[in-house]
N, C-alpha and C positions, 0 to 999 in steps of 0.2 A: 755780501753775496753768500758767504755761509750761512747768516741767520735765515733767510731766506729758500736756500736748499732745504736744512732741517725744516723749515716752514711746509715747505711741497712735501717732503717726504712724511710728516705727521698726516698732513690732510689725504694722501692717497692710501697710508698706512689706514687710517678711519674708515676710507671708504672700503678698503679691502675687508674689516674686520666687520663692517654691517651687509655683507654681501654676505658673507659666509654664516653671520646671526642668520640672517633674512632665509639662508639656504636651510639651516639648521632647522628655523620654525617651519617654512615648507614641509618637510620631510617628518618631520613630526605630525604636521596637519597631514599629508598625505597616507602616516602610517595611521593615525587613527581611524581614517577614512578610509581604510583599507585592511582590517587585520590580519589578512592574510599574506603567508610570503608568495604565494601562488598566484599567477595572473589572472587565471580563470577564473577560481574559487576560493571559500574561506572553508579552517577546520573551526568543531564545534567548540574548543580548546580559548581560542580567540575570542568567546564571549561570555568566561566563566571571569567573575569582579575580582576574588583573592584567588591564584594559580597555587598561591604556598596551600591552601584546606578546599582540596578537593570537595564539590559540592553533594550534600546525600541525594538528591536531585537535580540531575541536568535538564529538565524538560525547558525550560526558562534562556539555557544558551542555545538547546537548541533551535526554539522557534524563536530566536533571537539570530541566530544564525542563517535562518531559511530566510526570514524576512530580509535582513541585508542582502543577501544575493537578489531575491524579486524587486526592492529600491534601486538596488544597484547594477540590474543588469549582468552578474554573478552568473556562472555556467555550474556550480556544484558546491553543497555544501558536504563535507570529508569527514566523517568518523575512523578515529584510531584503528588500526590493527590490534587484536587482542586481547579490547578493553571490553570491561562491562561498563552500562551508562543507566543508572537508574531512574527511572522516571514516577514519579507520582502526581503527572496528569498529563495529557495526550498533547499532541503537535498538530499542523495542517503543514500540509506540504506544497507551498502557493503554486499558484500557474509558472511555469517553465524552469521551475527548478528544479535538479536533480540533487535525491541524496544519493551519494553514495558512500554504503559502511565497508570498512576492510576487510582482511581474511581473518574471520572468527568476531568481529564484531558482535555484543553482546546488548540487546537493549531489554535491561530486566524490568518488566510491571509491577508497580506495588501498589494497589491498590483498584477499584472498579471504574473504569472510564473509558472512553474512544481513543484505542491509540493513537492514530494514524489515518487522519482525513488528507485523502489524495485530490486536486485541483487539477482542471484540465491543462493536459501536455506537462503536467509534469511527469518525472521520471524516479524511481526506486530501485536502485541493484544491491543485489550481496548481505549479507547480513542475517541475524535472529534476532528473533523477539520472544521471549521468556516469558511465561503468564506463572508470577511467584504467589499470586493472593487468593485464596481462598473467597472470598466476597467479588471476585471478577464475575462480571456475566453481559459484558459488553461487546463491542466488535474492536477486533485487534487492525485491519485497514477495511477502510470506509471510502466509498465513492458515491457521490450524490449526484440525482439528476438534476439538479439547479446547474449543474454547471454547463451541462449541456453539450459534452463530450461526442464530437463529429468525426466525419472523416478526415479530415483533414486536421486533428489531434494526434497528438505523438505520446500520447500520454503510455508507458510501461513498465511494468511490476517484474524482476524476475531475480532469479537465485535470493530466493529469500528460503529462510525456514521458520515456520509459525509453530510453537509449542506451548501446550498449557501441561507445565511442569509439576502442576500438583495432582494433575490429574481428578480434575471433581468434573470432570465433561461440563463446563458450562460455559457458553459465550461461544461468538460467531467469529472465526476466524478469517473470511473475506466477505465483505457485504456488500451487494450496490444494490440499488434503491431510488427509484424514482416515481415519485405522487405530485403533480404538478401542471400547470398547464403548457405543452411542450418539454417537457423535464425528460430527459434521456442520455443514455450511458449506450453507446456503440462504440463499436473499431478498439477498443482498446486490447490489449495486448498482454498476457500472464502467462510467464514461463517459468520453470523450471521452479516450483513451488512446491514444497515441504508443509504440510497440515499435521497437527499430530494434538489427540487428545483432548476434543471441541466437544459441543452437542454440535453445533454446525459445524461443517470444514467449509463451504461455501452457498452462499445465498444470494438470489436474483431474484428482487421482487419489484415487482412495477404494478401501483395502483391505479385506480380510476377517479382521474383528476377532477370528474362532475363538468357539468358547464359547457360541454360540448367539444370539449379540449381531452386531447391524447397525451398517454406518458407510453416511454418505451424503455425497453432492456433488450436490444438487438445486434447483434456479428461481433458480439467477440470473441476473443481465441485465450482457450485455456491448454496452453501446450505444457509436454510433462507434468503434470501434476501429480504428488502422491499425495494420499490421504489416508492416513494410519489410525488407528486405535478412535475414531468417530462416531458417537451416536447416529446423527442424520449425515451421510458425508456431501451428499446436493443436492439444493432443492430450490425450486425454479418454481415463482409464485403469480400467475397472470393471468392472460389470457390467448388464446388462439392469432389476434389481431388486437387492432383498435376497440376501444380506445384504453388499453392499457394493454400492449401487446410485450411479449418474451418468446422470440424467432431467432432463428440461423446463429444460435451460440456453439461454439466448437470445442468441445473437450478431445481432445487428440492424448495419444500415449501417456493416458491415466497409468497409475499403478494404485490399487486400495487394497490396503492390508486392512480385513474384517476381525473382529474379537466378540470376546462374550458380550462387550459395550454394544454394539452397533446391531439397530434395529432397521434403520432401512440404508440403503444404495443411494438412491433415486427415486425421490418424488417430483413429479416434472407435469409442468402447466405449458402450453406453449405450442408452437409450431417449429420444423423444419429447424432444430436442436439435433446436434451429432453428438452421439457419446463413445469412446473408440480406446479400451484396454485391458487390460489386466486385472483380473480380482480373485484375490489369493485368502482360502479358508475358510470356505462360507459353512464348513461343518463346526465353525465356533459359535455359530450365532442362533441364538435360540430365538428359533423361526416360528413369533406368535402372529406376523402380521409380514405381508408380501414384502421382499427386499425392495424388487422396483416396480414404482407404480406412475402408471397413467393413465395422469386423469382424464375425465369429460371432457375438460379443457384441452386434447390434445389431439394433434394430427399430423401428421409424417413425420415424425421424430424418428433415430435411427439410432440403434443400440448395438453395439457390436463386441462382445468381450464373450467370454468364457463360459458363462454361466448358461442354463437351459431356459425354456422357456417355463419350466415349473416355478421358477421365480420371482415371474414377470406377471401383474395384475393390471390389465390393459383394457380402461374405460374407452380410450378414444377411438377415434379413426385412421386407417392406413398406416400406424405406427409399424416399423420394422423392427425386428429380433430373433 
């Protein structure tokens, strides 16, 4: 009867001890499959290989990062509070992922490349981007018409600050873009954005896709925007309509701080475009050629800031100012 006790109690002992292996390698499998302690999201942190030698380039965990979230159904990939993240080559920011960086987040550029291609519905808050390279002359966020950004996209850009910190004015600081058949960028959403020190602060260009086919850059909202120390600080590249139309975009509570750099405002192609703020210093700007101009390509577009109409060099039709 004893040998038999200790018999039962070995064999339940066993099975106790591969339950708790079996739970062990779970949990393992499940952390790998999961780097993050976060339910929602993963940080960028969770997909650098040695954590002891911080990498001289994260671009590799980041979009290592973005992608597991899009795999995996992920609601945010998380940058540090604080930190700077150097990159020497650009990310995409798939469909329905949101990055969000902390308070003082730092992502330094080294190098000339597309930082930041934004995918439909996804999401971008908080954060800078530092242009450290001299040879930059690229676009710092990119949105393309391929993706074919609707109404019913959630896609949003805001409290960002974009800086080219060496200051050689070169490269586009937000770009959309659409040459395509059907290829268009509406409805989306840009708030509370900081430009400083571009040739572009912002560009809207929509080609002529041939073929009988339309591209568009139509209704979206540029709310607060500043754009500081700027060569061209907007400029809107189309036409009136089809079939490569740039209509009803909203620039609401601009602020544009003007300098000796900055040759024009506003060059604008398009239709039924609102431009609505504040532009401070225009006696810094050595006025060879009209601040804001519209072209032939343009008709009821509506300008409403401070400036006079001695400015203003207005090819089209019905524009107000």
């Amino acid at each position: 009867m004893k040998r038999r006790g200790w018999t039962v109690t070995i064999i339940f002992a066993g099975i106790v001890f591969c339950l708790l292996f079996q739970k062990n390698v779970n949990d393992e499998e499940s952390t790998s499959l999961n780097p993050s302690s976060e339910e929602n999201g993963v940080a960028v942190e969770s997909f650098i290989i040695n954590t002891n030698d911080p990498p001289k380039d994260y671009s590799d965990a980041i979009q290592k990062a973005i992608d597991f979230c899009a795999a995996h159904k992920k609601e945010k990939v998380k940058f540090k509070a604080n930190k700077k993240y150097v990159l020497q080559s650009g990310f995409t920011v798939k469909e329905g992922v949101k990055v969000e960086f902390g308070q003082n987040t730092v992502l330094e550029v080294q190098g000339d490349f597309r930082v930041m291609s934004v995918e439909k519905d996804a999401v971008i808050t908080n954060g800078t981007i530092q242009i450290m390279s001299p040879s930059f002359q690229s676009e710092v966020i990119s949105l393309k018409g391929t993706e074919q950004f609707d109404a019913a996209n959630k896609t949003r850009i805001e409290n960002m600050t974009l800086i080219n910190k060496i200051r050689n004015y070169k490269g586009t600081a937000l770009a959309l873009y659409a040459k395509g058949p059907w290829h268009n960028i509406s409805f989306v959403n840009f708030k509370n954005i900081s430009i400083i020190g571009f040739k572009t602060g912002i560009q809207l260009k929509a080609e002529n896709p041939q073929k009988g086919a339309y591209s568009w850059i139509n209704a979206n909202r540029f709310e607060n925007i500043t754009l500081d120390d700027c060569v061209h600080c907007i400029e809107i590249i189309g036409s009136m309509s089809i079939p490569n139309e740039c209509s009803g975009n909203f620039f609401t509570g601009m602020q544009v701080q003007l300098t000796e750099n900055t040759k024009q405002l506003l060059k604008i192609d398009g239709s039924h475009n609102k431009f609505e703020g504040m532009v401070w210093d225009v006696q810094r700007v050595e006025q060879q050629a009209p601040l804001i101009i519209f072209t032939s390509k343009t008709e009821k577009n509506k300008l409403n800031t401070n400036l006079g109409a001695q400015y203003v060099n207005d090819n089209g039709q019905n524009n107000e100012y």
